[in-house]
Phi, psi and omega in degrees: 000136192019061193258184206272166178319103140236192178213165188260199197281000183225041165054015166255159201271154213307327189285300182273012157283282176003254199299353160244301176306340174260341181282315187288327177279330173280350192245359193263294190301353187229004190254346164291344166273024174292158125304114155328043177223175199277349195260018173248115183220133161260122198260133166267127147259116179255230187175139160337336178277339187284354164303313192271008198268177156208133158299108181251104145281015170294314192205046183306340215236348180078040179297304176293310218214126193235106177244147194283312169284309173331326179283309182337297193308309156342283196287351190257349172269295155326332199285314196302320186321300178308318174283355150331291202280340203268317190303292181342313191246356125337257173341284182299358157281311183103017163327128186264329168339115215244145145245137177233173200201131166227176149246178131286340207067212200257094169239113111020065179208183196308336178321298197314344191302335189274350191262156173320157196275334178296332189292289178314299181309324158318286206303315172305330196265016174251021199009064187283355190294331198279337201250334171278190192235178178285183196277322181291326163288321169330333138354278181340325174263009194255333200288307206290309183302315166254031185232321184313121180313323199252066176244154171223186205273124158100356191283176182211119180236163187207189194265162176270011177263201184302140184058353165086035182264359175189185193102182176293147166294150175181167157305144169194154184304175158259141153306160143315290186324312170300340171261027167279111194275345179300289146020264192299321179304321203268000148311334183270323176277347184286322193248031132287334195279289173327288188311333211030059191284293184328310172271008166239024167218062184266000000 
């Protein structure tokens, strides 16, 4: 989460390779090899920041203009699109398969190495420490989208408290964005591309 301009080893920039691009290419490569049944799910992790995301297919890689959080939101607004776009096409398979989305919410944890010692020490005396929760819960709700009985194909869960930063796992909104279906294909054919998932599960 908002680390300074790198790039990964297969020359994309890191918050979408990291949080989408190897996920989307490791779940391209394995899903025919689910069992076909509803208790076989592939669980997506966004964050609350895919509200603040946009897909920029102008500068999907942060080439030009590299903003830290911009990518962040970016890349996390991609990760629900994709289980979005992945439940669709389950479903047009005739997939028995469940893709799902969860969040954490709010925790205190090493994610966080990257903001500044000014930041953090703001955000505790603005007492957001109050509203998040510990990392096992935070857990919870990604624990829920794949062990729970009463999950279906497309849902997105986070915690139920204020801001969704903390509380018992449940259903929670989507952006508008995240629900584009136009969008999520041609994100979904970008990182096929990117990826070259497409020719290597021909």
């Amino acid at each position: 989460m908002i680390p300074p301009y790198t790039k990964t080893e297969d020359g994309f920039e890191s918050q979408m390779g990291v949080n989408h691009l190897g996920h989307f290419l490791l779940t391209t490569l394995l899903i025919d090899l689910m069992p076909d049944t509803s208790e076989a799910r592939v669980v997506s992790l966004s964050s609350n920041a895919h509200k603040l995301g946009k897909i920029n297919f102008d500068d999907l890689q942060s080439e030009r203009n590299y903003s830290r959080f911009c990518a962040y939101a970016q890349s996390k607004l991609a990760c629900l699109m994709f289980a979005n776009e992945l439940s669709r096409k389950l479903v047009a398979s005739d997939r028995q398969t469940l893709s799902v989305c969860a969040h954490p919410g709010g925790s205190d944890t090493e994610l966080s190495r990257h903001m500044s010692t000014g930041t953090i020490k703001l955000l505790k005396l603005s007492g957001l420490s109050l509203i998040t929760h510990s990392p096992a819960e935070a857990a919870q709700p990604t624990l829920y989208a794949a062990l729970a009985p009463d999950v279906s194909g497309g849902d997105y869960f986070g915690p139920q408290g204020f801001l969704e930063m903390s509380g018992k796992p449940g259903k929670v909104s989507q952006s508008n964005s995240a629900q584009n279906r136009g969008v999520a294909q041609q994100l979904w054919e970008t990182s096929e591309d990117l990826t070259g998932a497409a020719d290597l599960c021909r």
